[in-house]
C-alpha positions in Angstrom: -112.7 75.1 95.8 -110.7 77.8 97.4 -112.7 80.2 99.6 -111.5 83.3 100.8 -113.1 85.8 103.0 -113.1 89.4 102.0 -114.1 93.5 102.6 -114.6 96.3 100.5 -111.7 97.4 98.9 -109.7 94.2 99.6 -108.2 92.2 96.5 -107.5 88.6 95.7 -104.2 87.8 93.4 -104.7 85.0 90.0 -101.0 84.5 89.5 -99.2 87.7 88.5 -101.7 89.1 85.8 -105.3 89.1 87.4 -106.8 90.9 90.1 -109.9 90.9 91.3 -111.0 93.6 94.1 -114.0 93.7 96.2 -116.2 97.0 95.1 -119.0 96.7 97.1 -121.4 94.3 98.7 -125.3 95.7 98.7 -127.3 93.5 100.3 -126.9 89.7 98.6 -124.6 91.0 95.6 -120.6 91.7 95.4 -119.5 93.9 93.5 -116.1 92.8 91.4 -113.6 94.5 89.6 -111.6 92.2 87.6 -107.8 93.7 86.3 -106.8 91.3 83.5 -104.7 91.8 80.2 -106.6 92.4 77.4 -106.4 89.1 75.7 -108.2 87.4 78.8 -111.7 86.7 78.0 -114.1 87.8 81.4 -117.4 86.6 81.4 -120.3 85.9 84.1 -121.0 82.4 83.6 -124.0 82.0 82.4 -123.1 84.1 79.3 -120.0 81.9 79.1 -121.4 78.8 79.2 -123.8 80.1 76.7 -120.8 80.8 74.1 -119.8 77.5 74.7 -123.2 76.0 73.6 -123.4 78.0 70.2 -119.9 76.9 69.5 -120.9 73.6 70.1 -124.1 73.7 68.0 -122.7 75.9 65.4 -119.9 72.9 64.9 -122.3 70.2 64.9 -124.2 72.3 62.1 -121.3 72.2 60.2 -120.3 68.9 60.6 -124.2 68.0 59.4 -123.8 70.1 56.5 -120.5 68.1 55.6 -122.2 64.7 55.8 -124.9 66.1 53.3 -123.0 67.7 50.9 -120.8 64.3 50.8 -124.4 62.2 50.3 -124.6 64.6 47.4 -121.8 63.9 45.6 -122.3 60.3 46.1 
């Protein structure tokens, strides 16, 4: 992990297309702002890794449903 100190107002570079820029600190929170093109997905992560677990679950459903509809036809 990478750490970097930074102020208000100061940025941080992601390769050429993401920028991320230090709004404001109040008390225990940062503020971010986060530049990005369009088709780059920005999430906190808790909501990310939420995605990620009703993708999972929402494939597993549908490989269930597969295996019954093929004990079906059986």
């Amino acid at each position: 992990m990478l750490v970097l100190t930074r102020r208000t107002d100061e940025a941080i570079k992601i390769g050429d297309d993401i920028e991320i820029t230090i709004i404001g600190i109040e008390g225990d929170q940062v503020k971010l702002g986060i530049t990005a093109p369009s088709q780059v997905e920005i999430h906190r992560k808790e909501i990310y890794l939420s995605i990620k677990q009703e993708n999972s679950d929402a494939a597993n459903t549908s490989l269930n449903i597969m295996d019954q509809l093929k004990a079906l036809k059986k």
